[in-house]
MDAnalysis code that builds the backbone (N, CA, C; Angstrom):
import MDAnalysis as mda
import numpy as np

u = mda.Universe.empty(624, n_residues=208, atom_resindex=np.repeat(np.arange(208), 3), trajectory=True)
u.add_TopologyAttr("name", ["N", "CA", "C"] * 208)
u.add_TopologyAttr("resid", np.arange(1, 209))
u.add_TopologyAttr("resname", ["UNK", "UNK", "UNK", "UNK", "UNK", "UNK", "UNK", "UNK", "UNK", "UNK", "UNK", "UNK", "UNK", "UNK", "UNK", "UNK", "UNK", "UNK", "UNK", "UNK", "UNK", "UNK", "UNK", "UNK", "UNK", "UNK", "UNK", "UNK", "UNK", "UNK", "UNK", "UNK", "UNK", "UNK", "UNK", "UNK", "UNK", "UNK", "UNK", "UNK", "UNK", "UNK", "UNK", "UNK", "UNK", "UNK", "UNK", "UNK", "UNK", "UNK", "UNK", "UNK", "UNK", "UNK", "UNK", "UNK", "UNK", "UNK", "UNK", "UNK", "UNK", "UNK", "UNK", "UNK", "UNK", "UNK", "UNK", "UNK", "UNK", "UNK", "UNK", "UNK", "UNK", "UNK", "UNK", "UNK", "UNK", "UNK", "UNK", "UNK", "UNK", "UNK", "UNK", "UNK", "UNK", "UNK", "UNK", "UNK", "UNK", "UNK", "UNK", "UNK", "UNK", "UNK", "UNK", "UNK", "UNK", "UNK", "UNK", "UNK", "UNK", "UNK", "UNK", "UNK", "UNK", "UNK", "UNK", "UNK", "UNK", "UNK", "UNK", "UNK", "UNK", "UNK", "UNK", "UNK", "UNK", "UNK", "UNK", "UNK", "UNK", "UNK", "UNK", "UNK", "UNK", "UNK", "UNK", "UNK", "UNK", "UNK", "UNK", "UNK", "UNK", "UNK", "UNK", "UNK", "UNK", "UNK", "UNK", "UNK", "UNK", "UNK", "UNK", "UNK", "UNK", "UNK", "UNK", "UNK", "UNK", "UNK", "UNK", "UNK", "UNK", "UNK", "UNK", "UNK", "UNK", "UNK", "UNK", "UNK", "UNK", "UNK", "UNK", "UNK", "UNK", "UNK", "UNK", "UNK", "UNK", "UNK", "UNK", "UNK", "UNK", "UNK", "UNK", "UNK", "UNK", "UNK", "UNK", "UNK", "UNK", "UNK", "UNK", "UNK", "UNK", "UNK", "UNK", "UNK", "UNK", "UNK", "UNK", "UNK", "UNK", "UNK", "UNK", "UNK", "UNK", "UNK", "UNK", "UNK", "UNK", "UNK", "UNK", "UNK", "UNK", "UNK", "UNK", "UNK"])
u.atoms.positions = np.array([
    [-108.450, 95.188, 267.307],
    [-109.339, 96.119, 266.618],
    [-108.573, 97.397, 266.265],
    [-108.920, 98.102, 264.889],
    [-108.408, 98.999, 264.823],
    [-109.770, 100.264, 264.772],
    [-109.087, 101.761, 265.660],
    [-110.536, 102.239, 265.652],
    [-109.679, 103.377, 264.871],
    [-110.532, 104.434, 263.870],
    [-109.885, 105.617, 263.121],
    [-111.073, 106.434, 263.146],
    [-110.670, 108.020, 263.654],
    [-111.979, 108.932, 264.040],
    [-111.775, 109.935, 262.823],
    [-113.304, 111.028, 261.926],
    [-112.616, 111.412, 261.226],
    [-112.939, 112.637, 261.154],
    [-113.673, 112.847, 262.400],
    [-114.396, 114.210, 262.886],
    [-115.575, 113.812, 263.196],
    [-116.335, 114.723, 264.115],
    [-117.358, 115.106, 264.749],
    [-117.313, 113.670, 265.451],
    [-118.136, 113.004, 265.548],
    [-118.483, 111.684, 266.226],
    [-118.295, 110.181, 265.136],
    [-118.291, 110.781, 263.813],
    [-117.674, 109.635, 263.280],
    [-116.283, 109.020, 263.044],
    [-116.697, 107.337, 263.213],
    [-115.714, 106.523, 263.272],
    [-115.785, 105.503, 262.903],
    [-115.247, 104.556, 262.706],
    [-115.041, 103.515, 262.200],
    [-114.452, 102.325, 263.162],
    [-114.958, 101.477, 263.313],
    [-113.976, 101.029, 264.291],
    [-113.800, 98.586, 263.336],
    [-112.449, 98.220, 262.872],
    [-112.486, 97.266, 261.878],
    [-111.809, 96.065, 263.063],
    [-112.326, 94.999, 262.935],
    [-111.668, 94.130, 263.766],
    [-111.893, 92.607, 262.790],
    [-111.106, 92.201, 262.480],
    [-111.032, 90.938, 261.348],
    [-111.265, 91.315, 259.598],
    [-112.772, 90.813, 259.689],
    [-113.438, 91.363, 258.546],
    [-114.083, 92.299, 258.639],
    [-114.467, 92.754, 259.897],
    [-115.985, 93.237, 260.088],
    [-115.541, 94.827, 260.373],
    [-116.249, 95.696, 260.171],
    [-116.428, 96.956, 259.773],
    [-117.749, 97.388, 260.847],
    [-117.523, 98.610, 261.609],
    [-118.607, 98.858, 262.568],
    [-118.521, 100.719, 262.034],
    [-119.422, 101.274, 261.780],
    [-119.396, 102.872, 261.832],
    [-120.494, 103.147, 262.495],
    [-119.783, 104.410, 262.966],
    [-120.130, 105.387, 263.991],
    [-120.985, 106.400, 263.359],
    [-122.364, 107.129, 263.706],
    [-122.182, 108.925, 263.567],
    [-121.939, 108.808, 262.532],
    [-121.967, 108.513, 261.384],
    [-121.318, 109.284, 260.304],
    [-122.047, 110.423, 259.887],
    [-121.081, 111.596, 259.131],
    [-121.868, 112.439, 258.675],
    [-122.413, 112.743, 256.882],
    [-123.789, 113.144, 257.602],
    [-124.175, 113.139, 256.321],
    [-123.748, 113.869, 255.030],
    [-124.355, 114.133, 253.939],
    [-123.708, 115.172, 252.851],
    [-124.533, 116.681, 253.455],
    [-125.504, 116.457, 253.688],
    [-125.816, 117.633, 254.299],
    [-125.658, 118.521, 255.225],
    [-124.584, 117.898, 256.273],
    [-123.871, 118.597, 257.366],
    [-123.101, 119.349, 256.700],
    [-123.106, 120.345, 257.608],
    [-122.190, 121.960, 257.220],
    [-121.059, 121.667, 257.522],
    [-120.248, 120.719, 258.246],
    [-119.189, 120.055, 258.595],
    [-118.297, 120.411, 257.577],
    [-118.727, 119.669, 255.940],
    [-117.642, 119.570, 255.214],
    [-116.715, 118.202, 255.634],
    [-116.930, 117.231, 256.475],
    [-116.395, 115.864, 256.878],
    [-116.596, 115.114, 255.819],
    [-115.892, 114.633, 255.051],
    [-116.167, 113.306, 254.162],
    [-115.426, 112.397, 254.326],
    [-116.181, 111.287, 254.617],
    [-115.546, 109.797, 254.339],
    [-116.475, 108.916, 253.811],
    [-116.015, 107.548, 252.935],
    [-117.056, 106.939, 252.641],
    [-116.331, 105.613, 252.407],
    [-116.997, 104.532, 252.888],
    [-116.212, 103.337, 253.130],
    [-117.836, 101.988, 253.094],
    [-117.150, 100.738, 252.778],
    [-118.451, 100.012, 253.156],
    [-118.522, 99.374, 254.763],
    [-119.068, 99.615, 255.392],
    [-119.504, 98.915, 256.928],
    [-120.379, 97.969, 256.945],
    [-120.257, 97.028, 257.993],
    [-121.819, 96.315, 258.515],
    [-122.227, 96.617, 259.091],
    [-122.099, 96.926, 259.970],
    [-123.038, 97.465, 261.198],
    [-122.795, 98.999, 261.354],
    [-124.097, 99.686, 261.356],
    [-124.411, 101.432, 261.437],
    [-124.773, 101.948, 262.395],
    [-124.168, 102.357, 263.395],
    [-124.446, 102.536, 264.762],
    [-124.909, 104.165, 264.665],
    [-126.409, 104.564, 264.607],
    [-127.190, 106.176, 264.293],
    [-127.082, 106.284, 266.076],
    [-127.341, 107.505, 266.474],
    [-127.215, 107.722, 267.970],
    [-128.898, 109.144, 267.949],
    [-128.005, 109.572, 266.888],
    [-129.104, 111.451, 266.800],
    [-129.303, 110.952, 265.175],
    [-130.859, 111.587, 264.950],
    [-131.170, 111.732, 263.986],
    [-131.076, 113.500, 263.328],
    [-129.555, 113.413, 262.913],
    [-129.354, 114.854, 262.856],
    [-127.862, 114.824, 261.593],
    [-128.479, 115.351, 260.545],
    [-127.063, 115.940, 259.454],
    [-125.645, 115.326, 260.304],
    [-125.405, 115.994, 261.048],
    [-123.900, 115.539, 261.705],
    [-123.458, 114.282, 262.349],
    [-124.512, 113.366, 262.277],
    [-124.638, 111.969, 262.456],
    [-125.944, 110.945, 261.894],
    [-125.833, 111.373, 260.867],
    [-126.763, 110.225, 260.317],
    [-126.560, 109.770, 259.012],
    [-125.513, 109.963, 258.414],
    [-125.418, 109.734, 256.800],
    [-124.948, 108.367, 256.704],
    [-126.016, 107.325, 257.197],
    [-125.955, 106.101, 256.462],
    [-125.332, 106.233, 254.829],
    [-126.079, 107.040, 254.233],
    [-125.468, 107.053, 252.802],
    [-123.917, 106.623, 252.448],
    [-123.526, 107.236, 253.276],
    [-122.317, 107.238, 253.151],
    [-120.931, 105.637, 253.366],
    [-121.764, 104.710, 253.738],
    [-121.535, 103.214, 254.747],
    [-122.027, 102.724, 253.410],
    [-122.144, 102.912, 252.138],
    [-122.526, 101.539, 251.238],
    [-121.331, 101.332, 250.654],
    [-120.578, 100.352, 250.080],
    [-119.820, 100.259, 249.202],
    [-120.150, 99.205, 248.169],
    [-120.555, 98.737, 246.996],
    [-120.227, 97.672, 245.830],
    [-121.612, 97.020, 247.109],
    [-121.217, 95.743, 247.225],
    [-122.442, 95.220, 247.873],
    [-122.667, 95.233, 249.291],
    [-121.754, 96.187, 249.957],
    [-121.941, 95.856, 251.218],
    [-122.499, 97.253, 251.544],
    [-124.005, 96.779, 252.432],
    [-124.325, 97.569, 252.815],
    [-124.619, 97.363, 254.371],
    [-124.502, 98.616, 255.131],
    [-124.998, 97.991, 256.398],
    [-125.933, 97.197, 256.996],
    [-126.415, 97.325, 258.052],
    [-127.172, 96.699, 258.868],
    [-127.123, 98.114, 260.097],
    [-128.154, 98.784, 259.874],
    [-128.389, 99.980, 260.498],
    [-129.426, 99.776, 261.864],
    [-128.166, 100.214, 262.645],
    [-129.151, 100.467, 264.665],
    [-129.375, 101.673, 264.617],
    [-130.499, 102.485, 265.041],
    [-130.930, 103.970, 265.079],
    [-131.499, 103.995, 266.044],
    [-131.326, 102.815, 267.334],
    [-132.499, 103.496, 268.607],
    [-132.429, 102.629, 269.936],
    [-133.215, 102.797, 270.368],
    [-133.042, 102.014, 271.579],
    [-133.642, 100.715, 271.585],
    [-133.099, 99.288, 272.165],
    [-133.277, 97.976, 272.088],
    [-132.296, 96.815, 272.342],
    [-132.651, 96.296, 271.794],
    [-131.677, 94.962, 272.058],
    [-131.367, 94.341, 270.551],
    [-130.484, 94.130, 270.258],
    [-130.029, 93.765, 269.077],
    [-128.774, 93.067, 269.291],
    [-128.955, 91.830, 268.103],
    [-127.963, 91.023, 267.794],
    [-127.541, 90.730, 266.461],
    [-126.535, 91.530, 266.129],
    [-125.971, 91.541, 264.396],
    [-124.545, 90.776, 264.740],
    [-124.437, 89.947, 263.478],
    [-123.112, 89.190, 263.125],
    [-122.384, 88.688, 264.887],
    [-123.329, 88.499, 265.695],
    [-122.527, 88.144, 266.898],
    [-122.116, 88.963, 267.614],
    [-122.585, 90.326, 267.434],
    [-122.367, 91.390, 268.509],
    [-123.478, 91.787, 269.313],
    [-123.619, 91.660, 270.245],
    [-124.353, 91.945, 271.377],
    [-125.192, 93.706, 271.375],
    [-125.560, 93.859, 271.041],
    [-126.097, 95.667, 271.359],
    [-126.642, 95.924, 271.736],
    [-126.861, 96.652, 273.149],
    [-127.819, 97.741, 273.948],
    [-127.636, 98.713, 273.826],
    [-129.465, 99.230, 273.329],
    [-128.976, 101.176, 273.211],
    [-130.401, 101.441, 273.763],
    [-129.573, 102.367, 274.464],
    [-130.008, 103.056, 275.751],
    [-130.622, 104.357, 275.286],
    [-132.140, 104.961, 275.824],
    [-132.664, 106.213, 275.261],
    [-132.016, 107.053, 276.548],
    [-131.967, 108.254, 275.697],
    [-131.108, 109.254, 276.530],
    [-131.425, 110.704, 275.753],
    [-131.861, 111.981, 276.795],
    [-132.162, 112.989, 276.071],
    [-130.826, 113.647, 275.166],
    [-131.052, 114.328, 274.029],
    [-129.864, 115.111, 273.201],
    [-130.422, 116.549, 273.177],
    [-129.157, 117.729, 272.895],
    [-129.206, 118.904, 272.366],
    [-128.556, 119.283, 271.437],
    [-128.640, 119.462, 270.101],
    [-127.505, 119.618, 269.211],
    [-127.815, 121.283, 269.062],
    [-127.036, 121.997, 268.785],
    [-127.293, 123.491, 268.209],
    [-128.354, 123.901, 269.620],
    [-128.742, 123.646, 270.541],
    [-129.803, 123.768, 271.746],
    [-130.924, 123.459, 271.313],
    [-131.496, 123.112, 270.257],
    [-132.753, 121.864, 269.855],
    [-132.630, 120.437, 270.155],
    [-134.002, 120.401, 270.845],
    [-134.362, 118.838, 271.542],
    [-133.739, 118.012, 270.465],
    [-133.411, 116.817, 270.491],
    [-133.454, 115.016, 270.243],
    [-133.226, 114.492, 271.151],
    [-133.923, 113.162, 270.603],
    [-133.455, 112.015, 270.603],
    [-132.114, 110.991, 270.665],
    [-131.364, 110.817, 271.565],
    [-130.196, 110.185, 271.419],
    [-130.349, 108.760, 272.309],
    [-129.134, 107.787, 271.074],
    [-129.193, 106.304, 271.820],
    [-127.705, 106.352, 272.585],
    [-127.485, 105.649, 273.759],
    [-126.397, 104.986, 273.607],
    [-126.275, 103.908, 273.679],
    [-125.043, 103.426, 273.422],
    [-124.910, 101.669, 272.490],
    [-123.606, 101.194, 273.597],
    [-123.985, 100.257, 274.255],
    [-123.311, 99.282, 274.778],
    [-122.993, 97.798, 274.034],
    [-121.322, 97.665, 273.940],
    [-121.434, 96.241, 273.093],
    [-120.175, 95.637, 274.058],
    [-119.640, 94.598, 272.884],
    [-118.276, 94.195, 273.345],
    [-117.640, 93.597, 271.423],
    [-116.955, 93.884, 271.564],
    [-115.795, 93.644, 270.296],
    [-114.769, 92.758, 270.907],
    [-114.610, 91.742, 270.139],
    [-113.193, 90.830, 270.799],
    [-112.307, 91.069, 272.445],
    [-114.326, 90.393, 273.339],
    [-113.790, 90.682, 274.619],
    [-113.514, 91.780, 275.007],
    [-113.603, 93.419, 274.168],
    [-113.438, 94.823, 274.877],
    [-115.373, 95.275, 274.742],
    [-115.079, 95.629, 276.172],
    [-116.267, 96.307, 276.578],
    [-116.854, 98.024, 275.844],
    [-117.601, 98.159, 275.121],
    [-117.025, 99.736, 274.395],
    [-118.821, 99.796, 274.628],
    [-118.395, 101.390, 275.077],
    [-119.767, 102.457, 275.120],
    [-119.564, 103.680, 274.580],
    [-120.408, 103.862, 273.864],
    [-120.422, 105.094, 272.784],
    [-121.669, 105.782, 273.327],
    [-121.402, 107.419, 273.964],
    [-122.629, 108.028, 274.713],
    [-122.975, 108.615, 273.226],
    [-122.737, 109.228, 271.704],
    [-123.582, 109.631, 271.389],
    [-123.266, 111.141, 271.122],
    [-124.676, 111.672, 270.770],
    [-124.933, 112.971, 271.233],
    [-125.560, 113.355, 272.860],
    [-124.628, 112.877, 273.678],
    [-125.042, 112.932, 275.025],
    [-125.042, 114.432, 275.760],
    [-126.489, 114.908, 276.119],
    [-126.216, 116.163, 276.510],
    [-126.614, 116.451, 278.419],
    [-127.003, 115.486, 278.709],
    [-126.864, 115.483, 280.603],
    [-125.953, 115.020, 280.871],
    [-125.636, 114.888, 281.736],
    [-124.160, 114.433, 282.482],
    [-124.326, 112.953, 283.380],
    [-125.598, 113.388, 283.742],
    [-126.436, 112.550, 284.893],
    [-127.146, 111.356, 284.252],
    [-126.125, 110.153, 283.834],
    [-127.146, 109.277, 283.778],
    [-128.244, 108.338, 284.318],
    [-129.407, 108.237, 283.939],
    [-130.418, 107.519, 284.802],
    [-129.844, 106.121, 285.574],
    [-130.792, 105.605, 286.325],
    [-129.835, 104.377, 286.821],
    [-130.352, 103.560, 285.702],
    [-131.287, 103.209, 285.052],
    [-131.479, 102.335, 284.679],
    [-130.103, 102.211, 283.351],
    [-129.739, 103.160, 282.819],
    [-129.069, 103.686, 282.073],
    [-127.411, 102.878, 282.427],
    [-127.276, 103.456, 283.719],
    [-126.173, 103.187, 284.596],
    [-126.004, 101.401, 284.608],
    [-126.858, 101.041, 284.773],
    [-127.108, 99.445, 284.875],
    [-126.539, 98.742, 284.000],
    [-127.121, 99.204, 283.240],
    [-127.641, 98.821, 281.154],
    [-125.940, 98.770, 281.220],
    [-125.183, 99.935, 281.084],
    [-123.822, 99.900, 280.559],
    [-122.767, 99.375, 281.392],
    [-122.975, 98.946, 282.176],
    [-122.263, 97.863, 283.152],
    [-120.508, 98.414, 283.402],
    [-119.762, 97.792, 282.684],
    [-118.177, 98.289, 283.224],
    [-117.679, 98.764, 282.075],
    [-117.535, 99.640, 281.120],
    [-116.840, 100.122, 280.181],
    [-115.515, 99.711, 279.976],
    [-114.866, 99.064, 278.959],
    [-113.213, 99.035, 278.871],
    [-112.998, 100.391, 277.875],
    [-113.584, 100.776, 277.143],
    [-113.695, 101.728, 276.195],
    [-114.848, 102.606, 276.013],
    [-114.629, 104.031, 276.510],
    [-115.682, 104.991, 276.284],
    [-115.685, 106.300, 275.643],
    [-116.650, 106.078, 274.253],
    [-116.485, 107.412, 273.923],
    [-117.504, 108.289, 274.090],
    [-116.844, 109.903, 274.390],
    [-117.557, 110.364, 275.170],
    [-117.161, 111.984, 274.165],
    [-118.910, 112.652, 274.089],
    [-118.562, 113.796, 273.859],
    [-118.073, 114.538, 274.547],
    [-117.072, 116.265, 274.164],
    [-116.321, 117.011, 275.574],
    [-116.871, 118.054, 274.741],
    [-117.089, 118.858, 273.537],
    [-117.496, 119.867, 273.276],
    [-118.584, 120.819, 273.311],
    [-119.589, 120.278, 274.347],
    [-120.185, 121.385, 274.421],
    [-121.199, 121.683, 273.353],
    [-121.946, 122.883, 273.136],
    [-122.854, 123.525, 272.110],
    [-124.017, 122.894, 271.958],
    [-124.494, 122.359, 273.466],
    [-125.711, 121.450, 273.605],
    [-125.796, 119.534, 274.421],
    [-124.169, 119.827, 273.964],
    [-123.652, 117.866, 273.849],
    [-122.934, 118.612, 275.508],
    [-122.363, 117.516, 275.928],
    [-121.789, 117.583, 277.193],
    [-120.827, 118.646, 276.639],
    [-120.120, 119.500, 278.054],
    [-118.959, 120.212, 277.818],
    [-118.045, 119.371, 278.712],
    [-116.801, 119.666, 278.369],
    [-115.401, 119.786, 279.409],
    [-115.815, 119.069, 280.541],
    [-116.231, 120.103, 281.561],
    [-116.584, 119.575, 283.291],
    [-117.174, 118.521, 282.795],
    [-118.705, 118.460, 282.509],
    [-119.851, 117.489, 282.092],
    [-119.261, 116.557, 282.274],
    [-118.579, 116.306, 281.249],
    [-118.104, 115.258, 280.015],
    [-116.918, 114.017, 281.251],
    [-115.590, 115.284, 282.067],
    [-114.664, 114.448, 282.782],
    [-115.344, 114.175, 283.709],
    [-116.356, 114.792, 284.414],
    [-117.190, 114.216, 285.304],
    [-117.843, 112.888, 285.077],
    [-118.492, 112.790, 284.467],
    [-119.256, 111.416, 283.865],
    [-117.990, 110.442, 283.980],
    [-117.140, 110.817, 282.510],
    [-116.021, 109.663, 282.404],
    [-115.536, 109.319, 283.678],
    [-115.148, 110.460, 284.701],
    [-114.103, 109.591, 285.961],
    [-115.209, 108.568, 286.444],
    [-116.720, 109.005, 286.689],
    [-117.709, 107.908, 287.432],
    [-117.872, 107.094, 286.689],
    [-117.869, 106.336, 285.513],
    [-117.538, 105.748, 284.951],
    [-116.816, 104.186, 284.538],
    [-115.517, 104.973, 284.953],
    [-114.745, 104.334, 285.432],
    [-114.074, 103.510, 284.677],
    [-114.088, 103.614, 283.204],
    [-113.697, 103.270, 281.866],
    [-112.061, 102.828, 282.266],
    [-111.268, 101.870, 281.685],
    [-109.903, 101.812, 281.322],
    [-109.216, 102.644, 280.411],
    [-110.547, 102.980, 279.197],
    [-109.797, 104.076, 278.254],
    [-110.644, 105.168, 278.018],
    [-110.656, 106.452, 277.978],
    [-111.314, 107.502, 277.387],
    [-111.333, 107.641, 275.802],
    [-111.970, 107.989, 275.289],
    [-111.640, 108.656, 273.722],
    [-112.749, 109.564, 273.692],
    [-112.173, 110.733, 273.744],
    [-112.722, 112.251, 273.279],
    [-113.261, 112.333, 271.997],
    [-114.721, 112.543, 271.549],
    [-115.075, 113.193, 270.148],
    [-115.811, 114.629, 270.139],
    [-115.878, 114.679, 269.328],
    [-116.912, 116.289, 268.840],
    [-116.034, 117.183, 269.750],
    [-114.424, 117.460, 269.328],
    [-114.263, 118.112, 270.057],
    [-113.146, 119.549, 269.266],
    [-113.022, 120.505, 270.082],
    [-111.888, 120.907, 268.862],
    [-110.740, 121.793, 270.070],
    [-110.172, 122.230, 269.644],
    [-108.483, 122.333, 270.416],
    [-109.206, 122.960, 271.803],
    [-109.983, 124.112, 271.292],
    [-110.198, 124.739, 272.625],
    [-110.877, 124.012, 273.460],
    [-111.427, 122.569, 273.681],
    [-112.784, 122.318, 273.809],
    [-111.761, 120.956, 274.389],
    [-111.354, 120.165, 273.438],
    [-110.278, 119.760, 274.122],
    [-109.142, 120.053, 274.692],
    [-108.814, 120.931, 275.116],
    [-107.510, 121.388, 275.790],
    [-108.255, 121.238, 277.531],
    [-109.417, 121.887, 277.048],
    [-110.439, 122.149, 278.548],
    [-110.819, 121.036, 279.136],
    [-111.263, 120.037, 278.209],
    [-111.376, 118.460, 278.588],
    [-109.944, 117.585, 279.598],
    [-109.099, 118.122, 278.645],
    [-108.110, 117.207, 279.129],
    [-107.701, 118.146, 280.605],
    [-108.108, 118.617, 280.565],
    [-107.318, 119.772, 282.160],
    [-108.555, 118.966, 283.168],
    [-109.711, 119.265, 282.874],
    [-110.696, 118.837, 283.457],
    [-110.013, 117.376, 284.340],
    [-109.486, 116.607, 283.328],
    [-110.124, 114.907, 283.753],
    [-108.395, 114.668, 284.056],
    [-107.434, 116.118, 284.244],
    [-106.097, 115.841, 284.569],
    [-105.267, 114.752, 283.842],
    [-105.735, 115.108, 282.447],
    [-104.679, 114.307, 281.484],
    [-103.820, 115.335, 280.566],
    [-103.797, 116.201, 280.912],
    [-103.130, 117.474, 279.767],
    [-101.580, 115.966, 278.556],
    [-101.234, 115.665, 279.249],
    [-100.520, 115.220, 278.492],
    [-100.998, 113.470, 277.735],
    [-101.987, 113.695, 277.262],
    [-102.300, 112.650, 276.551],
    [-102.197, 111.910, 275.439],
    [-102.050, 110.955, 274.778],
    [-101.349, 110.333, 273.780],
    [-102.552, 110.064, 273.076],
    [-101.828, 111.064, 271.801],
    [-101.945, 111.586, 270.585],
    [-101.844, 111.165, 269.614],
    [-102.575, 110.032, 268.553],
    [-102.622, 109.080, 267.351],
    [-103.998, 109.756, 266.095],
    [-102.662, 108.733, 265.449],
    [-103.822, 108.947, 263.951],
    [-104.749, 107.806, 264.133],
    [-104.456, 106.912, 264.388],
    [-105.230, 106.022, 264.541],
    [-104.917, 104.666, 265.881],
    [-106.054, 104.042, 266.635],
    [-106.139, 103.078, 267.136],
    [-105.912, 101.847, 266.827],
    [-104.886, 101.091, 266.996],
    [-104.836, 99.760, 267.318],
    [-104.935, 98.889, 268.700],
    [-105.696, 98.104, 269.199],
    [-105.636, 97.555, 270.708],
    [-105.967, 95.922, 270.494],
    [-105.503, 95.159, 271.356],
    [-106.329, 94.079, 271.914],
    [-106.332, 94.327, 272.992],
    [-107.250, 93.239, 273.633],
    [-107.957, 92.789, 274.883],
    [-106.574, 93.324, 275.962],
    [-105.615, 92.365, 275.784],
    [-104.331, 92.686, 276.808],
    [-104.029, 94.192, 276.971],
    [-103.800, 94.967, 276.064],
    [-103.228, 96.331, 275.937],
    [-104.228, 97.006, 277.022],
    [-105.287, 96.733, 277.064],
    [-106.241, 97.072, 278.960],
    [-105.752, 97.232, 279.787],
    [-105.050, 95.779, 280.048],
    [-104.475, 95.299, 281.251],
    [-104.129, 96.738, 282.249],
    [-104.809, 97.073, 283.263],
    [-103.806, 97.714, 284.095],
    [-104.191, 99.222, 284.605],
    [-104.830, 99.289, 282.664],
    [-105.270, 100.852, 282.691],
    [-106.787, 101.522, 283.164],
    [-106.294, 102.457, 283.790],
    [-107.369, 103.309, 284.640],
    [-107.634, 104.395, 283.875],
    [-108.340, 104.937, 283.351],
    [-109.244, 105.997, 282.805],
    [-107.807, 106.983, 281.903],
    [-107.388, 106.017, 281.278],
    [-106.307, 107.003, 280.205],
    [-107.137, 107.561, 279.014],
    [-106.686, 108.599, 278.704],
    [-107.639, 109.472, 277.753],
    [-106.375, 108.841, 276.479],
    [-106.904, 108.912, 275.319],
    [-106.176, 108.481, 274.006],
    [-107.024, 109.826, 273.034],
    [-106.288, 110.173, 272.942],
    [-107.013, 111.137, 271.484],
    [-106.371, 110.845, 270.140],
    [-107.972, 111.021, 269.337],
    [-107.920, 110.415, 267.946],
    [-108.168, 111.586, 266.986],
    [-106.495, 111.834, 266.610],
    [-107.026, 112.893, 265.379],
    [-107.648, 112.791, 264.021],
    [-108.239, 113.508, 264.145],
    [-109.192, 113.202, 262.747],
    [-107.925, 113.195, 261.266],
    [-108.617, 112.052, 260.516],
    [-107.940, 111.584, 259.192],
    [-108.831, 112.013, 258.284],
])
């Protein structure tokens, strides 16, 4: 699988044919983030400008197949649980999902706009062993720094990947979860094997 982040919480993540996006942001986010690509599967978390611009996931005929909530879902052979979980964006209430799947045998959990630290058990259950977790570190409602390495070490993920985050916000993250020296890409490539071994390594994905 190859995964490519391009700010805030959106991403993309392509493995064969198939096309999975993240968060994307809308045209109406103050962001200024643009990307626009065709996906199948639309993984919404917050119904909020800075993650919801389905719009943006159509290309020629492919359009997604949009998850926005909590349930059980089965698209093109991927497994999906999403988990309700409270959000704060800007310090106003939502709604946030998180999405438990697996991609070619990797286990991947995406918290979202996750703003407690403390997940419920039932929550805890639901997402079983993470090989891949992305996890907000910035703060401004969403988890901060502490929050954020706290969760990830209990966790217990093989890989970290940091979003919504920015130098200061990550610098604080990575001190937090004692990775200051973490490896630094434009983009993700992994299989299943490249796991093998690893204990909660943080990978950061600079935005393209």
């Amino acid at each position: 699988m190859i995964i490519t982040y391009f700010g805030k919480q959106f991403l993309k993540i392509t493995q064969g044919e198939m096309t999975l996006a993240f968060n994307p942001v809308s045209k109406s986010s103050k962001t200024g983030i643009t990307a626009k690509f065709g996906a199948d599967i639309a993984f919404i978390t917050t119904n909020h400008p800075d993650y919801n611009g389905v719009e943006q996931l159509s290309h020629g005929e492919r359009v997604p197949f949009v998850i926005n909530g909590p349930g059980d879902y089965e698209v093109k052979e991927i497994f999906v649980k999403g988990i309700l979980s409270p959000a704060s964006v800007a310090n106003k209430p939502y709604i946030n999902t998180i999405y438990s799947f697996a991609v070619d045998g990797i286990n991947i959990l995406f918290l979202g706009a996750l703003s407690d630290g403390e997940l419920s058990k039932d929550a805890r259950e639901a997402v079983g062993e993470p090989d891949i977790l992305f996890i907000p570190v910035g703060g401004g409602g969403l988890l901060d720094a502490k929050a954020s390495a706290k969760l990830a070490s209990s966790l217990e993920p093989k890989m970290i990947i940091p979003m919504d985050y920015d130098s200061a916000t990550l610098k604080a993250f990575l001190k937090e979860i004692g990775e200051e020296k973490a490896e630094v890409v434009d983009k993700l490539t992994l299989k299943r094997k490249d796991l093998e071994g690893k204990e909660g390594e943080v990978v950061v994905l600079q935005a393209s």
